[in-house]
DSSP file (Angstrom, degrees, kcal/mol; ACC not computed):
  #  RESIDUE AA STRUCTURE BP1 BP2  ACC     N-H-->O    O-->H-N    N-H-->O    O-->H-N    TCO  KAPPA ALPHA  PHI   PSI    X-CA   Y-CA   Z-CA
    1    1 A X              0   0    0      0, 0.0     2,-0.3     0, 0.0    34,-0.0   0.000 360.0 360.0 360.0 141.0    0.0    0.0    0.0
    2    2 A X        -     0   0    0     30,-0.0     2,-0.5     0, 0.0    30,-0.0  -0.779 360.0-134.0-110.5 144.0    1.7    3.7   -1.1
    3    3 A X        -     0   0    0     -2,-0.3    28,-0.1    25,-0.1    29,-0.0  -0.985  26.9-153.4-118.6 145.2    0.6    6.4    1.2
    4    4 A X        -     0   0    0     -2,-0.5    -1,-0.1     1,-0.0     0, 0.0   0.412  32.7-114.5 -79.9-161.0   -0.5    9.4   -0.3
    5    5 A X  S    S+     0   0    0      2,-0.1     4,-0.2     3,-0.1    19,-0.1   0.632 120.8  58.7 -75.6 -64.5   -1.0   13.1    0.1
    6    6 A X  S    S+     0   0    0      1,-0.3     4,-0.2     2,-0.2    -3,-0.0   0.555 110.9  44.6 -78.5 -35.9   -4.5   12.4   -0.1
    7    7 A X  S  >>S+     0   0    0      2,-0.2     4,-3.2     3,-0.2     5,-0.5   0.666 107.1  51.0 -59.2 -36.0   -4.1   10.0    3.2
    8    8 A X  H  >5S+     0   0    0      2,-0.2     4,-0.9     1,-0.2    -2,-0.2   0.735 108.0  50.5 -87.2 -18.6   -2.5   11.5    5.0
    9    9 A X  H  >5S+     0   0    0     -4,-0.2     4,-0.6     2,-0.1    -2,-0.2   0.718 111.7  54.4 -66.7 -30.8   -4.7   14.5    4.6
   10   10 A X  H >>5S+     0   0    0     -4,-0.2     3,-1.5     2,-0.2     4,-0.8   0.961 111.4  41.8 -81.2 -42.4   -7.6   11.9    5.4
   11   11 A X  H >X>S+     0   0    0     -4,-3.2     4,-2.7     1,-0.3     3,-1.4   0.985 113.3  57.6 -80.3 -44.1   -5.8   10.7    9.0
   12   12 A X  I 3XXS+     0   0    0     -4,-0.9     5,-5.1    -5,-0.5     4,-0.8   0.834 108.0  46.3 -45.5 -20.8   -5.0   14.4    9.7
   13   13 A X  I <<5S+     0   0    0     -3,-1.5    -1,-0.2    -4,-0.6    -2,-0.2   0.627 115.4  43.3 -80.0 -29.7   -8.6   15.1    9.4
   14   14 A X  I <<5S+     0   0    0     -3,-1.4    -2,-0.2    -4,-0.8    -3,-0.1   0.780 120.1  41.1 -97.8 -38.7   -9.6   12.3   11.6
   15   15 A X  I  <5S-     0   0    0     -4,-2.7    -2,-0.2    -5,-0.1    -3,-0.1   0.663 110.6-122.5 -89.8 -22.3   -7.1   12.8   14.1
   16   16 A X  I  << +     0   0    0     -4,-0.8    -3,-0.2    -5,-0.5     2,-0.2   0.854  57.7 149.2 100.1  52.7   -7.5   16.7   13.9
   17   17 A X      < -     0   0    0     -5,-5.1     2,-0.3    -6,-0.4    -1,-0.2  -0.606  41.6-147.5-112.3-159.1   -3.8   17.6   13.0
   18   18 A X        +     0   0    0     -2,-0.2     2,-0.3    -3,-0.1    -5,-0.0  -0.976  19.3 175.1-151.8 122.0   -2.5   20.0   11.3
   19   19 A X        -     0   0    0     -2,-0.3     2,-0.2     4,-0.1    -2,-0.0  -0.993  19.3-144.7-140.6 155.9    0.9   19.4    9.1
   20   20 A X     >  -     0   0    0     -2,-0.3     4,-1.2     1,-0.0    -2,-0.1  -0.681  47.9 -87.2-115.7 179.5    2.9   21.9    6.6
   21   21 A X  H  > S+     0   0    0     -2,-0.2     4,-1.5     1,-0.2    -1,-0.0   0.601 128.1  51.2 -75.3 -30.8    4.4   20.4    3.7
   22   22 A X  H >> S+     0   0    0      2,-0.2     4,-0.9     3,-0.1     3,-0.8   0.998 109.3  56.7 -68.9 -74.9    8.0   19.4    5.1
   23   23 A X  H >4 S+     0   0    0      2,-0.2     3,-4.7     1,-0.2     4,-0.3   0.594 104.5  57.9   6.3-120.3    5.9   17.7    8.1
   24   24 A X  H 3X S+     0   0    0     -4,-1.2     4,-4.1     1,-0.4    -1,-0.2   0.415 102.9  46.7  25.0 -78.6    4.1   15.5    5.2
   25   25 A X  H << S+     0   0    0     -4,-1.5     4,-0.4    -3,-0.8    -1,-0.4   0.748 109.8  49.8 -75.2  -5.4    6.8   13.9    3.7
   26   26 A X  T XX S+     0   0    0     -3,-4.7     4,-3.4    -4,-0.9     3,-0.8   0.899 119.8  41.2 -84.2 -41.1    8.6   12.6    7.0
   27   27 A X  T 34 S+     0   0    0     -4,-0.3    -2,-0.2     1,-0.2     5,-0.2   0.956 105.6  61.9 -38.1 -59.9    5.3   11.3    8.1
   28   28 A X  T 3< S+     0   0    0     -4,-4.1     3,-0.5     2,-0.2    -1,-0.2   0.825 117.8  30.7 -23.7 -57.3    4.8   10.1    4.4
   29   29 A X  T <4 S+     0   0    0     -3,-0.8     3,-0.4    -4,-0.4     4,-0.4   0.649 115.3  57.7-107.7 -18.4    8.3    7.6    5.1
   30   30 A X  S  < S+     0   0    0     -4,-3.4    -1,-0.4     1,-0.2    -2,-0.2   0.098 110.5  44.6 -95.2  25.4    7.6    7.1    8.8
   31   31 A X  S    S+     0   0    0     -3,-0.5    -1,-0.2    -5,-0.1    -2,-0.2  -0.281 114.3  50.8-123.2   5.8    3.9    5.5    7.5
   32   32 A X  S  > S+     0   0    0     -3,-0.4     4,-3.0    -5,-0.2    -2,-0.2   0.341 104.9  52.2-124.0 -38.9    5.8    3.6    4.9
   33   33 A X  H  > S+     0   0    0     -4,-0.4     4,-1.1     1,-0.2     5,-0.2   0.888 111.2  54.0 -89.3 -31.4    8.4    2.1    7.4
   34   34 A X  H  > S+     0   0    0      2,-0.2     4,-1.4     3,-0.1    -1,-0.2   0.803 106.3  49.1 -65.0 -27.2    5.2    1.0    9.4
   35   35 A X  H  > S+     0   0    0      2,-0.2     4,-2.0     1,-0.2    -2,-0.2   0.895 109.1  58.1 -82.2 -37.1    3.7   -0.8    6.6
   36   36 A X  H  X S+     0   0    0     -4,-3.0     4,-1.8     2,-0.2    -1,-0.2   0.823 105.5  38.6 -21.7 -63.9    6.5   -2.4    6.1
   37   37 A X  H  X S+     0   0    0     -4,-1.1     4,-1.9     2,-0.2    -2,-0.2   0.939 113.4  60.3 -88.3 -43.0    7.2   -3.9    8.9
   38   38 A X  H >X S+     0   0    0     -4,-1.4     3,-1.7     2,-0.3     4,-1.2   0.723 111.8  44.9  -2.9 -91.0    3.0   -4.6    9.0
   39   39 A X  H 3X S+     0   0    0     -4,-2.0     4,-1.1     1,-0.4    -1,-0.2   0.711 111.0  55.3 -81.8 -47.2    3.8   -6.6    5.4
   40   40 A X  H >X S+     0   0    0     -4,-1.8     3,-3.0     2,-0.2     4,-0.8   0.927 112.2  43.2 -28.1 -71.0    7.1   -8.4    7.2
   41   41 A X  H X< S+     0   0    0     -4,-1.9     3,-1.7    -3,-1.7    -2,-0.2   0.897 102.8  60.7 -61.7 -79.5    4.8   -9.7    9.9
   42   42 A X  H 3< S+     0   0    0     -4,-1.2    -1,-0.4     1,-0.2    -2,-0.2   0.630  98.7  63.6 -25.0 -40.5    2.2  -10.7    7.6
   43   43 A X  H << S+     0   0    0     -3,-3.0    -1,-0.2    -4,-1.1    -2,-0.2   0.889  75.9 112.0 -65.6 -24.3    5.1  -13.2    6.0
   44   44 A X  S << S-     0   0    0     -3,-1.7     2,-1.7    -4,-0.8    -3,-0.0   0.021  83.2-116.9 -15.7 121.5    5.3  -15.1    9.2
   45   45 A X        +     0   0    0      1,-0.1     2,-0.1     2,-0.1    -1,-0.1  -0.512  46.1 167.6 -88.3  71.7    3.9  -19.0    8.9
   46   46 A X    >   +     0   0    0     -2,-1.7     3,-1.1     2,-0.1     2,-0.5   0.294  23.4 138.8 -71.5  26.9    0.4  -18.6   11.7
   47   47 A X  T 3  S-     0   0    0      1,-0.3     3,-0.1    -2,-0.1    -2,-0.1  -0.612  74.8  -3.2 -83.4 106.7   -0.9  -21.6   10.8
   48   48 A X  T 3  S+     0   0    0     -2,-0.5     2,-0.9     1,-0.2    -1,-0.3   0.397  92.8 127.4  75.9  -3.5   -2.3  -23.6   13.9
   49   49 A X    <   -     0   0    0     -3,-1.1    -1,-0.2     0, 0.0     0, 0.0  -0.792  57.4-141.4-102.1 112.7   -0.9  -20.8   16.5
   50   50 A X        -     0   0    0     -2,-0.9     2,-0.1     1,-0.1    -3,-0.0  -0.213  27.7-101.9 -65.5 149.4   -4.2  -20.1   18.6
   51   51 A X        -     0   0    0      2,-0.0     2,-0.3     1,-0.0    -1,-0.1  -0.398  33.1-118.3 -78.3 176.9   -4.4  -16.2   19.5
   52   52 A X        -     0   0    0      1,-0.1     3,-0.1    -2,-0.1     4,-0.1  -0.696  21.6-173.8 -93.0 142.2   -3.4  -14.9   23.1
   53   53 A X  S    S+     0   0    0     -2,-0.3     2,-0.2     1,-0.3    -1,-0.1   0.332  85.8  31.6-115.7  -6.6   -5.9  -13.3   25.0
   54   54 A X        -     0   0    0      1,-0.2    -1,-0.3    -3,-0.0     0, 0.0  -0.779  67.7-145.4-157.4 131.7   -2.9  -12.6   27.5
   55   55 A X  S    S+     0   0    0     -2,-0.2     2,-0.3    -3,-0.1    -1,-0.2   0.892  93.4  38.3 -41.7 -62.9    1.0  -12.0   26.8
   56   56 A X  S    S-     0   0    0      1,-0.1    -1,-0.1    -4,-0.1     0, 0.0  -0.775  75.7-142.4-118.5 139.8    2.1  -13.8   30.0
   57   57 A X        +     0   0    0     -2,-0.3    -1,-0.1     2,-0.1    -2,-0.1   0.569  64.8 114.2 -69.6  -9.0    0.3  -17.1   31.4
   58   58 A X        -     0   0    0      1,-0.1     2,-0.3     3,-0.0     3,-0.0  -0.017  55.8-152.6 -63.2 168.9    0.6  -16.1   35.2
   59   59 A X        -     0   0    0      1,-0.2     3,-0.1     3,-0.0    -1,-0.1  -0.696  62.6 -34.8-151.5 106.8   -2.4  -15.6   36.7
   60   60 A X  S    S-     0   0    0     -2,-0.3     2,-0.7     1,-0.2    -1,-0.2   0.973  71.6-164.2  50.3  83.7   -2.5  -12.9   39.9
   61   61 A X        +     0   0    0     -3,-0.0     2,-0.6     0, 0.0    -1,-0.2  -0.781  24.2 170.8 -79.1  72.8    1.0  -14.1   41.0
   62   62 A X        -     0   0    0     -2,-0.7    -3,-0.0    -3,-0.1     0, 0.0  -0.718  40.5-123.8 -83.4 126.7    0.8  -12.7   44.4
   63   63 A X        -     0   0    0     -2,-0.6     2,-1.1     1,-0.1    -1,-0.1  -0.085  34.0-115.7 -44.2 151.4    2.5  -12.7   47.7
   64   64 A X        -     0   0    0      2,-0.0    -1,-0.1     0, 0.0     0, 0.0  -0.900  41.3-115.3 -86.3 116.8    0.4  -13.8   51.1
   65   65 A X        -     0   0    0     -2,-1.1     2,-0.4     1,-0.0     0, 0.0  -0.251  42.9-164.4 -37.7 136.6    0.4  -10.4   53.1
   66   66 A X        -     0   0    0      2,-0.0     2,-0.9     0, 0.0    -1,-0.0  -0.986  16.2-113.8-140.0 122.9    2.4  -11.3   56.1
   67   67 A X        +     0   0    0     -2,-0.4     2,-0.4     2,-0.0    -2,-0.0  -0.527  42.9 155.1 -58.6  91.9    2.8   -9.6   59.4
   68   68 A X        -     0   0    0     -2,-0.9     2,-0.7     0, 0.0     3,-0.3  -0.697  37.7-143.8-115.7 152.3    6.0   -8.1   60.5
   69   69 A X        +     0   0    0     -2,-0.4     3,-0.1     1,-0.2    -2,-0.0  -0.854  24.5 161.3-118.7 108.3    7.6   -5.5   62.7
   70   70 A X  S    S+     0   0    0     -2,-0.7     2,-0.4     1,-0.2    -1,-0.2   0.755  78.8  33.8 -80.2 -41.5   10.8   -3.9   61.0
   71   71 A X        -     0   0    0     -3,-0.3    -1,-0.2     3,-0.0     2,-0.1  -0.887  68.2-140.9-126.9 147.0   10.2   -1.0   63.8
   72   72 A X     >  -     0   0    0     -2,-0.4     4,-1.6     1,-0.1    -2,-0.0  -0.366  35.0-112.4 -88.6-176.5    9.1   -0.5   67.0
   73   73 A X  H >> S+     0   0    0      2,-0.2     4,-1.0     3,-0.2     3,-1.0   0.988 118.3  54.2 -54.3 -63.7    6.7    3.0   67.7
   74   74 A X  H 3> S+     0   0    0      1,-0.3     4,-1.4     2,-0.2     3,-0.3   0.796 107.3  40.7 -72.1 -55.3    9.2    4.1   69.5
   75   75 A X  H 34 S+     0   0    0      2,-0.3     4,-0.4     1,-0.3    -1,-0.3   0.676 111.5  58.6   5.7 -63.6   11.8    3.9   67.2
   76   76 A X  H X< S+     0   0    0     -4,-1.6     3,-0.5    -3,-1.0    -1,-0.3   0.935 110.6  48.4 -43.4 -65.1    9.3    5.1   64.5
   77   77 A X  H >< S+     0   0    0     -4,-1.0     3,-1.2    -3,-0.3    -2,-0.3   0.587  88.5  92.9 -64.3 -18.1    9.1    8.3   67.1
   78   78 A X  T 3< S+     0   0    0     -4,-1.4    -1,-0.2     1,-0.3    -3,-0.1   0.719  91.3  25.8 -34.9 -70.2   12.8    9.0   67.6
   79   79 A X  T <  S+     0   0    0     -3,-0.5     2,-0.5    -4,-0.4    -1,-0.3  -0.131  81.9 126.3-104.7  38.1   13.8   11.3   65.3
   80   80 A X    <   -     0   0    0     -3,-1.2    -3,-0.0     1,-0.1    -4,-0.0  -0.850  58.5-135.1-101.1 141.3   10.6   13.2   64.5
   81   81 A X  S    S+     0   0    0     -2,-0.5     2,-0.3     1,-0.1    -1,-0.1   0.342  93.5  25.4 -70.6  -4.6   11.1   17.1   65.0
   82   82 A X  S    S+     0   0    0      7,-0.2     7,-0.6    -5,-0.1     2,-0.4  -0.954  79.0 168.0-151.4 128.7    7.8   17.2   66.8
   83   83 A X  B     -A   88   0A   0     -2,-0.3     5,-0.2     5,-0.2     2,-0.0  -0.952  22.6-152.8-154.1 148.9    5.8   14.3   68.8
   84   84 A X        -     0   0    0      3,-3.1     5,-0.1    -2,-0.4    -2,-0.0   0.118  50.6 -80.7 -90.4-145.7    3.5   13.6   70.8
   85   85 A X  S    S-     0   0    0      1,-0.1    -8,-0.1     3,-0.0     3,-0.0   0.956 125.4  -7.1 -81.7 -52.1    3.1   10.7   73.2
   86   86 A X  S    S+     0   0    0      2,-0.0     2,-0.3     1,-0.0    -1,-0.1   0.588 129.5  63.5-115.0   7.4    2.0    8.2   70.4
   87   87 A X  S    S-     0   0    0    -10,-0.0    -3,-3.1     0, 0.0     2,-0.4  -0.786  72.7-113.2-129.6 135.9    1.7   10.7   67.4
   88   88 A X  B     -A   83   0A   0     -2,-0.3     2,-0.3    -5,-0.2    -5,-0.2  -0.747  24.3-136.6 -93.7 163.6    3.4   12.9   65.2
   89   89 A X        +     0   0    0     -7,-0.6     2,-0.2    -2,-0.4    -7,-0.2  -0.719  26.5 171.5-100.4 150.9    2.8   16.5   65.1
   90   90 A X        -     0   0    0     -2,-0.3     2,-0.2     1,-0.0    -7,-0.0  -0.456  43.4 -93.7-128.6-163.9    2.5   18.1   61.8
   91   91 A X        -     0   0    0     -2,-0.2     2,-0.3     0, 0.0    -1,-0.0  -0.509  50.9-107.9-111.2 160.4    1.4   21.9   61.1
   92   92 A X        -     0   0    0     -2,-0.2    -3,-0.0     1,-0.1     3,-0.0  -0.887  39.1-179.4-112.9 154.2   -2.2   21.9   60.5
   93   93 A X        +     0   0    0     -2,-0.3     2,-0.4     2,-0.0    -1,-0.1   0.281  58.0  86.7-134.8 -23.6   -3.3   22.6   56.6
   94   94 A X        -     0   0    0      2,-0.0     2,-0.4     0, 0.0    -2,-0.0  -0.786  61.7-164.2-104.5 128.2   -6.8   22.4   56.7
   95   95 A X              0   0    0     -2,-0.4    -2,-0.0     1,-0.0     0, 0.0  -0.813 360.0 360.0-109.6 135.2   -8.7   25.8   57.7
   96   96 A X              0   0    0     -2,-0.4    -1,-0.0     0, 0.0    -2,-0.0   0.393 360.0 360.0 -69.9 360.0  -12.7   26.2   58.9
């Protein structure tokens, strides 16, 4: 398939661009080098290979949530520039 002028005016229309004439022709070769490789794939033997309905077979490979303590509170509380007994203090952001 040659892409046109006349196409590329049509997908600029559809997509709502806008191209001056230099524009044109690199699109024009970069739309050519995609059909290309399009017509490459197409030589490719698929005969008997069922399609994928997903790339990779895993299926929700997840971890068990496990409880653990890297830190204690206090620990937690140590170096904060303000605290309270169990809490940090922050500046308050929110206005009535």
């Amino acid at each position: 398939m040659q892409v046109t002028n006349e196409t590329i005016d049509r997908l600029a229309h559809l997509a709502r661009l806008e191209f001056e004439k230099g524009e044109k022709d690199k699109i024009r070769e970069d739309l050519q080098k995609i059909l290309g490789f399009v017509d490459k794939l197409n030589e490719l033997d698929t005969e008997g290979v069922e399609p994928m309905i997903f790339v990779a077979e895993g299926h929700n490979v997840l971890r068990e949530d496990v409880v653990k303590v890297d830190i204690t509170h206090e620990q937690a509380l140590k170096n904060a520039p303000k605290k309270d007994s169990d809490y940090f203090r922050v500046p308050k952001v929110i206005k009535k």
